[in-house]
N, C-alpha and C positions, 0 to 999 in steps of 0.2 A: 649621403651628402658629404660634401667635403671637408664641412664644419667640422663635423663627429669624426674619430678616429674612432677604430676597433679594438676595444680595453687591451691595453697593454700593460708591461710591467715598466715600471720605475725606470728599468735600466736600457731600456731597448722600446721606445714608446713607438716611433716608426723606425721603417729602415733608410733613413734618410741621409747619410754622410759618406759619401764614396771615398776611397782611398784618396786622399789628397795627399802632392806633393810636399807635406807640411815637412822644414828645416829646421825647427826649434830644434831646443834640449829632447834628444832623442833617445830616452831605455825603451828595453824589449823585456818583458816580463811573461815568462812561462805560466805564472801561478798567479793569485792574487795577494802574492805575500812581496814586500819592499824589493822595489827594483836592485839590480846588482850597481855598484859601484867600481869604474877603473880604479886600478893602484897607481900612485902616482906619484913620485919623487919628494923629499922636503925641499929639495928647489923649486918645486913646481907646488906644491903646495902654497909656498911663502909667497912666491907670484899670484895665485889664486888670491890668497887673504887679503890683496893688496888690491884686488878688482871688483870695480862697482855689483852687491850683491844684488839678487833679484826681489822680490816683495818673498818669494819663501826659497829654500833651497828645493833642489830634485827633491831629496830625502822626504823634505816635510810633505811637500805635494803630494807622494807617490803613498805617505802615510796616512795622511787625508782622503784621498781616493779609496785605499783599504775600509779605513775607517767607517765613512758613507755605504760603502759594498758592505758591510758585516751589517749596522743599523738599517739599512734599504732593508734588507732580506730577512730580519727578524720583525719588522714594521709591516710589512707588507705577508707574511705570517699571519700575522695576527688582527694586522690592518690598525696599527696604534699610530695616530697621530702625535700622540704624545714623544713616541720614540725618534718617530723620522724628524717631526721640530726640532731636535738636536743636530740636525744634519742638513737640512734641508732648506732652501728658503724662498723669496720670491714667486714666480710666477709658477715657478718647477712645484712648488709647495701647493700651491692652489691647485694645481691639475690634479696632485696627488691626493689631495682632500676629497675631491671630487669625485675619485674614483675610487676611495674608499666607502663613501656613502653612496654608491651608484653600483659597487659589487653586488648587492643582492639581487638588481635585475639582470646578470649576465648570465649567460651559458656557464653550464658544471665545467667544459671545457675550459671554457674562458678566466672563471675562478681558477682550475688549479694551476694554467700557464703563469697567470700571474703572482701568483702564490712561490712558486718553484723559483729557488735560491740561479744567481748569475754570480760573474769576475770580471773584472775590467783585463783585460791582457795588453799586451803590443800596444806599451801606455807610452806615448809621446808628450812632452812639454813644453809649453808655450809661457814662458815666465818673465815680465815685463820685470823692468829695474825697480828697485825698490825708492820710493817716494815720488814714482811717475803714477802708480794708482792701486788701488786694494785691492787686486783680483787677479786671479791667472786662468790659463785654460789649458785642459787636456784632451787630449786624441787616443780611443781607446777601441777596443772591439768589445763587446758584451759576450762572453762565453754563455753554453746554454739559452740561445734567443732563437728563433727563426730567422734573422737575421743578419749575416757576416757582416755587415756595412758597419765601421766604424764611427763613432761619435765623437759629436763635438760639446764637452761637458766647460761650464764656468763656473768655478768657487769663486764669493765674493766674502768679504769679512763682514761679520755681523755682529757688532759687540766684539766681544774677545773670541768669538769664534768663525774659523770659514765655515759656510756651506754654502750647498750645490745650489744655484740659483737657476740653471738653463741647463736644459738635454737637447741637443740637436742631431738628427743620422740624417743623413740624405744619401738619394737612393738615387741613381746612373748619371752622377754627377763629379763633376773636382772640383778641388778648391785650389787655388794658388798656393804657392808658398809663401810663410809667414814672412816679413823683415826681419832682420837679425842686427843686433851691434856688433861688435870687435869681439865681444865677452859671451854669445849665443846669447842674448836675452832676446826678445820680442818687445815691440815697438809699441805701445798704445799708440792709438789715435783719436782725437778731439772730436767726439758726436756730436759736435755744433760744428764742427767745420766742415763745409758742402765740400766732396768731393763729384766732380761733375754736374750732373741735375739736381741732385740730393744732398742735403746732410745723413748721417747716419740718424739721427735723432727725429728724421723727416721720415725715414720708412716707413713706420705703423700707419701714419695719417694717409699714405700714400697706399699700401698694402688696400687698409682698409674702403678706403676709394674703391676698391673692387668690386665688393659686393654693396656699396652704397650706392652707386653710379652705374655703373658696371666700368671702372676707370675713364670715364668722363672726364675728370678734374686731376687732382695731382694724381693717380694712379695710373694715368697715360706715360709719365715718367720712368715708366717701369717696363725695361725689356720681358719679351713674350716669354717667360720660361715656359715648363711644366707646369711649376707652382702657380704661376699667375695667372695660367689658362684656367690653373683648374680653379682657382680661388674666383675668379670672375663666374664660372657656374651659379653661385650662388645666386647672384642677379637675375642674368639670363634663364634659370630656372623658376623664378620667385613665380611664376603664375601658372606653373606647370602641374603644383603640388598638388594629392587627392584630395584636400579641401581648400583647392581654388576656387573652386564654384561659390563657395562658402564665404572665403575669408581672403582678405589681401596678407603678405608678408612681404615684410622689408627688414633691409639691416642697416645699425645705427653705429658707427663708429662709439664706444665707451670707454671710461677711464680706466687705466691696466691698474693689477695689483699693485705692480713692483715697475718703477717708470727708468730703470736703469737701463743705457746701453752699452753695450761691451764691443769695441771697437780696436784693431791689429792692422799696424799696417803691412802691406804686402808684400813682396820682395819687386812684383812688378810696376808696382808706384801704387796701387791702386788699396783699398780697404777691405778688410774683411768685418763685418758688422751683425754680432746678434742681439737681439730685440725685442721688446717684449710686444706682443699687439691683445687687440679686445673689441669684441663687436655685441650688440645686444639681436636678437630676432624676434622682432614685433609680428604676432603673427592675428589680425583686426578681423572680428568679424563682421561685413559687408551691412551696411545698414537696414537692407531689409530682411535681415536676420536678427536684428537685434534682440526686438520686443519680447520673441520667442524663444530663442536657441541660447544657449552656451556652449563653449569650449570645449569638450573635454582633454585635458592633460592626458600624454602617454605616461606609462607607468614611470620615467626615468622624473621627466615633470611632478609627477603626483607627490614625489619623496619631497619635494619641495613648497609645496602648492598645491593638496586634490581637487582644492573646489574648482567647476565648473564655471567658466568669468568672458566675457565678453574680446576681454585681448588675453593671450598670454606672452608675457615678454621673458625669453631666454637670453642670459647672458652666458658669452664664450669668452675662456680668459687663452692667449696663445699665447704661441713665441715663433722667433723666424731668422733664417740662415739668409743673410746677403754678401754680397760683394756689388765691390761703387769702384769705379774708373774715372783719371779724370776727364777723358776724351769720350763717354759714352754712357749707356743709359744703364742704370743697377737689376743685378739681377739677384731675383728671389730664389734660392737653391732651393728650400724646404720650408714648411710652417705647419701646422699643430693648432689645435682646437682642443679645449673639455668644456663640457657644460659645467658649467659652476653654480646657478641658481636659476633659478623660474619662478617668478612673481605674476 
């Protein structure tokens, strides 16, 4: 199903972010030790000092990325939530929760891919001016993954500290090039202000229209990707399942963890916007089953819930790659699903 993803690790959850044109602040990093620095004049320095800073330097970002990569891969060891909360936050956090306490139903394989240490490389910057907003984002490859496709990673400030809020890869896809000012910084943009059909802050409800509807309503908004086709399966599958006979299911749009979005404007007018989204899966047994039957949960269900119950209701916590135009309809590059709980 397209809900569920195949356990991944932390740093490489799908292969979803194709090489994009991305023009930020751009280091190239062999290792996953601090990006190199040009040498650069005291005249050119003293000009630097005198230019609007960005919310972090290169330096700090590419030390924060380090930082996350070293806690990811000793958290994920050992599977401590405790460690990765240091690092880690919003919707990125719940997925990770989730597949911590979901590790022991997976394949021996599946445990140790996950388990097995990665590097961010060929780490690019996207770092907005400082007091236009608390967050940046980086462009990285995951060394060690199955995966070449680079990511689209956003640290957000949390208290006095950043962490990783959203992992994005998308796979046989581009992304535009980022805006830029005079100074290489990146542009935020305003997730309440619609560009074209959309606000950025309108995706999820619209996303999620997919599998509620099958985009009957605002999810019609939404050009045909990949993502879109395949997210609308859920709908057009919903009577297909082996206990159709049985039981209706449907999906409910639900409240996301973390209701932050993180929005860039583009070099070609248009937005680049990640998101967080959430759906519940009601899955009812048919009335004339009631009297007699129950449920049963699958074993990922049961770590949640064993008992045997007339509905079981699964919530999915996501997140999701777009781009918005002002001349035309938003397209879903990539999205993501973990089961989070079953009640």
């Amino acid at each position: 199903m397209p809900r569920q993803t195949i356990p991944s690790r932390r740093s490489h959850r799908l292969p979803l972010l194709a090489a994009g044109a991305f023009t930020a602040i751009a280091l190239t990093a062999c290792s996953s030790g601090p990006d190199s620095t040009p040498t650069t004049s005291t005249h050119t320095t003293a000009r630097a000092n005198r230019a609007p800073r960005g919310v972090v330097t290169v330096q700090e970002a590419s030390r924060l990325l380090t930082a996350y990569e070293n806690s990811n891969n000793r958290a994920n060891k050992v599977r401590s939530e405790e460690i990765l909360a240091k690092v880690e936050g919003g919707q990125l956090n719940a997925q990770s929760r989730a597949d911590y306490r979901q590790f022991k139903t997976w394949s021996a394989k599946q445990q140790a891919y996950y388990g097995s240490p990665f590097r961010y490389t060929h780490r690019s910057y996207m770092i907005p001016p400082a007091g236009t907003a608390t967050w940046f984002a980086v462009k990285a490859v995951a060394t060690g993954t199955k995966s070449k496709s680079p990511s689209l990673l956003i640290f957000d400030k949390d208290g006095p500290a950043y962490k990783m809020v959203l992992a994005l890869y998308v796979d046989k896809s581009t992304i535009p090039a980022v805006a830029l000012d005079k100074n290489g910084l990146a542009k935020p943009a305003d997730p309440a202000t619609p560009v074209g059909s959309l606000a950025p802050a309108q995706l999820s409800s619209a996303f999620e229209d997919l599998a509620e509807t099958g985009g009957k309503k605002t999810g019609k908004k939404l050009a045909s990707t990949p993502a879109v086709k395949d997210a609308r399966t859920l709908y057009t599958n919903r009577g297909k399942r082996d206990d159709s006979k049985y039981a209706t299911t449907k999906y409910f749009a639900t409240k996301v963890k973390a209701s932050k979005v993180y929005a860039l404007h583009l070099a070609d007018g248009g937005v680049l916007a990640a998101f967080p989204t959430a759906h519940n899966q009601e899955t009812l047994l048919r009335p004339a089953y009631r009297s007699n039957y129950k449920i049963n949960p699958n074993k990922v269900e049961a770590l949640y819930n064993p008992a045997g119950r007339t509905v079981i209701t699964d919530e999915f916590q996501g997140q999701a790659l777009a781009t918005l135009t002002p001349s035309g309809t938003p397209h879903v590059l990539a999205y993501e699903y973990r089961m989070v709980d079953s009640r």
